[in-house]
N, C-alpha and C positions, 0 to 999 in steps of 0.2 A: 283513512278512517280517523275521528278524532278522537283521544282521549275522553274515556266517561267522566273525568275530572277538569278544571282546569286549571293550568300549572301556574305555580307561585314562580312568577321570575326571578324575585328579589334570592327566593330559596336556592334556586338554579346556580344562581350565579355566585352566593354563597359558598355554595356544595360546589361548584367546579374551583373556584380559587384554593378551599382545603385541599379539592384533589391536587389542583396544581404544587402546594406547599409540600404534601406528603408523598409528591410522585417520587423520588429518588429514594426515599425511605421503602416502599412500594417495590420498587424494582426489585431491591436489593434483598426482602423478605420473598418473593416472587420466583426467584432465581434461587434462591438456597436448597442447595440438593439436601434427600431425605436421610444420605447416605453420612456414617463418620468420615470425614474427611481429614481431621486433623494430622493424622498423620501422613499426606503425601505431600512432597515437594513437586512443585512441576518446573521445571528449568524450560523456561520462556525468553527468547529471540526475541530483543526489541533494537528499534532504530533509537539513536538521540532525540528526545523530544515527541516521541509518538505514544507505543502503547502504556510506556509507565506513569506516565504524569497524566495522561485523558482518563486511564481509570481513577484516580484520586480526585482530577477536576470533576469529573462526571460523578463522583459518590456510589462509585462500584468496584473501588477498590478494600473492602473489606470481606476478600475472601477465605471461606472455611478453610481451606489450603494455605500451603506456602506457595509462596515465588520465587525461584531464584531467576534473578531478570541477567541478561546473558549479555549487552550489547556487543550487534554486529551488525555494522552496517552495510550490511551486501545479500541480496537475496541467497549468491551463490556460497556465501559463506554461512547461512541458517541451511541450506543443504545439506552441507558439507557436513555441518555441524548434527544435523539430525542422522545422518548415513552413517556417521560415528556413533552414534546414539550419546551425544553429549548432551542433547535437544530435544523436548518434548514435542513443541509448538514454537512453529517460526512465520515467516511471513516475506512478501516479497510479490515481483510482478509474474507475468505469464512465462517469461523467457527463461533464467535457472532453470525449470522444471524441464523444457527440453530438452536441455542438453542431459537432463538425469535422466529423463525416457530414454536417451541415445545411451545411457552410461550404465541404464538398469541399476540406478542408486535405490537403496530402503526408502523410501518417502511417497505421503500420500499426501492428497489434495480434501481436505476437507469443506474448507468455509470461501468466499469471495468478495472483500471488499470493492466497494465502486467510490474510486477518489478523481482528485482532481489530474486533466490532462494539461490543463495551459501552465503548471509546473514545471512542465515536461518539453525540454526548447533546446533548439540548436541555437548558440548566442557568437554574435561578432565582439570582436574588440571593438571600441566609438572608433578606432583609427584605420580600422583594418579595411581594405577597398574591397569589402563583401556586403553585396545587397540579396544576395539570393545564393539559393542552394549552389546551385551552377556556378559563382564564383570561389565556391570552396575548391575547385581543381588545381592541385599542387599547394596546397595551402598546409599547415600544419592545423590538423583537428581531435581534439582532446573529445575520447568519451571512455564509456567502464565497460570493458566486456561484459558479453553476457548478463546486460541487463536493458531495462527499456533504451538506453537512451543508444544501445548496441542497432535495437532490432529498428527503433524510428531511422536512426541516422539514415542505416543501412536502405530502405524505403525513400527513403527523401532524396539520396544519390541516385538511385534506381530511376525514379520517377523523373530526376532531369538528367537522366542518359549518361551518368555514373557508375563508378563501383569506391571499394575503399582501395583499389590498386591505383586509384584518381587520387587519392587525396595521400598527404603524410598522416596515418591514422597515428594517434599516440595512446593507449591503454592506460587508465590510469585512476585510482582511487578517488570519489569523489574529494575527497580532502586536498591531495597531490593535486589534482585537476585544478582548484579554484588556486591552490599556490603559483603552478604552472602559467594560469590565466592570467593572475596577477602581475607574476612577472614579463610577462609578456613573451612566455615561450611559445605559445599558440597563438594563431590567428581566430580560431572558433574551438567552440565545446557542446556537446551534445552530453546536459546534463538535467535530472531532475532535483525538485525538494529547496530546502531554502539556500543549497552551495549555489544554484542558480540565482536567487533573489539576493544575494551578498554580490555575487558578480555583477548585477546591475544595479544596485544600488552603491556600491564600493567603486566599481571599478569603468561602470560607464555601458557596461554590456548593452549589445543590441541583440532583439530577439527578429530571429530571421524567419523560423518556421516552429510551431508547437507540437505536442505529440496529439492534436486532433485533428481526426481522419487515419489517423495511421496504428494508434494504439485503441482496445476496445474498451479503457476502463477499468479492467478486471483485477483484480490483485489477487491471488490466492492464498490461501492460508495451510500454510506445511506442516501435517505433522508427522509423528516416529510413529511408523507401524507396531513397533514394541507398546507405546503406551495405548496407544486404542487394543491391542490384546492383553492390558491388565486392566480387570475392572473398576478399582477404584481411581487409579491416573485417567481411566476414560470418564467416568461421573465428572470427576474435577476439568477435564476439560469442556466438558457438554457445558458446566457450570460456564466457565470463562468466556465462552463463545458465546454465553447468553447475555453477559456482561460486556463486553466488546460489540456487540451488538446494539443494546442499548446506547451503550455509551457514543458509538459512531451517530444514533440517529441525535443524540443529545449536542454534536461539535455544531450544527445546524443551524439551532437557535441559541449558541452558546458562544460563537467563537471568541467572543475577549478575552472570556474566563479561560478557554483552552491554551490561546496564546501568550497567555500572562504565565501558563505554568508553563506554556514550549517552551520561551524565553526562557525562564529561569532556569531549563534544563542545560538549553542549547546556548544564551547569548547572543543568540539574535534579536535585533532590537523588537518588540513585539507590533512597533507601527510595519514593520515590513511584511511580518506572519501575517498581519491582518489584511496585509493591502494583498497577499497571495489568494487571501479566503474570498475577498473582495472580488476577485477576476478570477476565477475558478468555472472552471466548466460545466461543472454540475453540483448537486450536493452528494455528499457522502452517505454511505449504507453499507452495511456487512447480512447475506443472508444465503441462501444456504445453496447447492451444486445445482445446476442444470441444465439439460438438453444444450440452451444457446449459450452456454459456459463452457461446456467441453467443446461444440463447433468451432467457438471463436479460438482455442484453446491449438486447436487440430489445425487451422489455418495461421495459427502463425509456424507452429511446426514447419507446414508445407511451404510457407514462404522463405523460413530461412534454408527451405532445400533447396528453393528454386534460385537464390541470389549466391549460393554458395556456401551459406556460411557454415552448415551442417555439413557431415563430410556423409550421410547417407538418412534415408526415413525414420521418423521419430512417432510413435503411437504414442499420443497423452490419455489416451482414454483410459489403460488401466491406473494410471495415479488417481485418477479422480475416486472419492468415498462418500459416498451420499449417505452413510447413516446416521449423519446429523441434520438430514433433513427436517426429520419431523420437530429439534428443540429448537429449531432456527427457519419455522416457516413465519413469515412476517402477516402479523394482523393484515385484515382487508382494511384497505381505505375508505 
């Protein structure tokens, strides 16, 4: 049907550029809970370069709350950290959360980021005489427990008639890893994030296999069952997930500006952060629990039963909390 009127373009296109100027301003009134918040602190888990600098790049960092920003760079350690209740909201991949279904830790599963997988790589030395998974047997190979690059490795030996009884596994702190790398204690590493893009750009790395096909995407977002049963640290987080949320769809058509403030966090030169966004697998989103979240969730469980690495069954389904579904369902397209 057509409009009874007909439309001024010129006005159109007017009105959408104002929207375009005043969208961050927008969000940011948009998102503002009705509630006082000034008095809570929420102690927030972040990695170097990720969620503290994207909310200030993105113009969503001017929350009614405090933040006390916590860095820890290990899924397993924003667990740890929340099961202490030293931690509100944390963050991290699908794998931590297993081993805290195995361990019956305090922690729930709220929210789920969709990042990039071709981050995510088992890398050779340039010198090392490894072209494929298969010549990792007897090799010295560097990854971090109990996190992605634990559960891809583990799949990728698997899949060529491997175990880690095959390889020299060496445990080790992404940090320690890329020192390790450097010096040439390892022959490979199975790491994510930019200690991998410094390895190949520093050091010569080759990438032999990615985390796609083997990992689902999902990132989870952890919080303290404590603060979801106080009601104002639960407003302020409903808040912040609406801000993270945004913010992730804004890295999209933003990335210079994001990586100019990663850099300046991290010191990674920011041509490298871009060339990571550049060959990335997908784009980024953060939105809210379901059905095919908890499935993918349950079969890595099952996987790491089936390769060993769990020492018995892991139910992920009660970590998951879907009652941030409704502040975090994403517009229709």
């Amino acid at each position: 049907m057509k409009p009874d009127f007909p439309l001024d373009r010129r006005r159109l296109l007017q009105a959408a550029a104002a929207l375009a100027a005043t969208g961050t301003a927008a969000w940011s009134q948009a998102a503002a809970p009705s509630r006082d918040l000034s008095g809570v602190t929420l102690r927030v888990g972040t990695y170097k370069g990720l969620w503290r600098p994207l909310l200030t790049a993105s113009g969503q960092a001017g929350t009614p709350y405090k933040i006390d920003w916590r860095e820890l760079n290990n899924g397993v350690l924003h667990i740890e950290a929340i099961n202490g209740d030293a931690l509100d909201l944390g963050s991290g991949s699908e794998i931590p959360p297993v081993f805290a279904a195995r361990q019956k830790s305090s922690v729930k599963l709220v929210a789920v980021t969709h990042e990039d997988l071709n981050n995510q790589a088992t890398l050779a030395r340039k010198d090392a005489p490894i072209r494929t998974i298969a010549d990792l047997k007897g090799k010295r190979v560097g990854y971090v427990r109990a996190t992605t690059s634990h559960y891809y490795l583990a799949r990728q030996l698997a899949e060529a008639g491997l175990s880690f009884s095959d390889i020299q596994a060496v445990s080790l702190t992404p940090s320690d890893g890329l020192s390790a790398f450097a010096r040439g204690d390892l022959d490979a590493w199975a790491i994510y994030g930019y200690n991998g893009q410094l390895a190949r750009t520093q050091y010569g790395a080759r990438t032999i296999k990615t985390g796609v096909g083997y990992l689902s995407g999902n990132f989870p977002i952890y919080a303290n069952p404590r603060a979801l049963d106080d009601s104002l640290r639960r407003a302020a987080l409903a808040d912040l997930l609406q801000r993270l949320q945004r913010a992730f769809t804004w890295i999209n058509g933003n990335f210079l500006a994001y990586a100019r403030a990663q850099s300046a966090e991290t010191r990674v030169p920011v041509g490298d952060i871009v060339e990571l966004f550049n060959g990335r697998s997908g784009d980024y989103s953060l939105g809210p629990v379901s059905d095919a979240v908890v499935r993918s969730h349950q079969e890595v469980a099952d996987t790491f039963l089936k390769i060993g690495v769990l020492d018995g069954p892991a139910d992920v389904k009660p970590l998951w909390d879907r009652s941030f579904e409704n502040v975090l369902r994403l517009p229709a397209a």
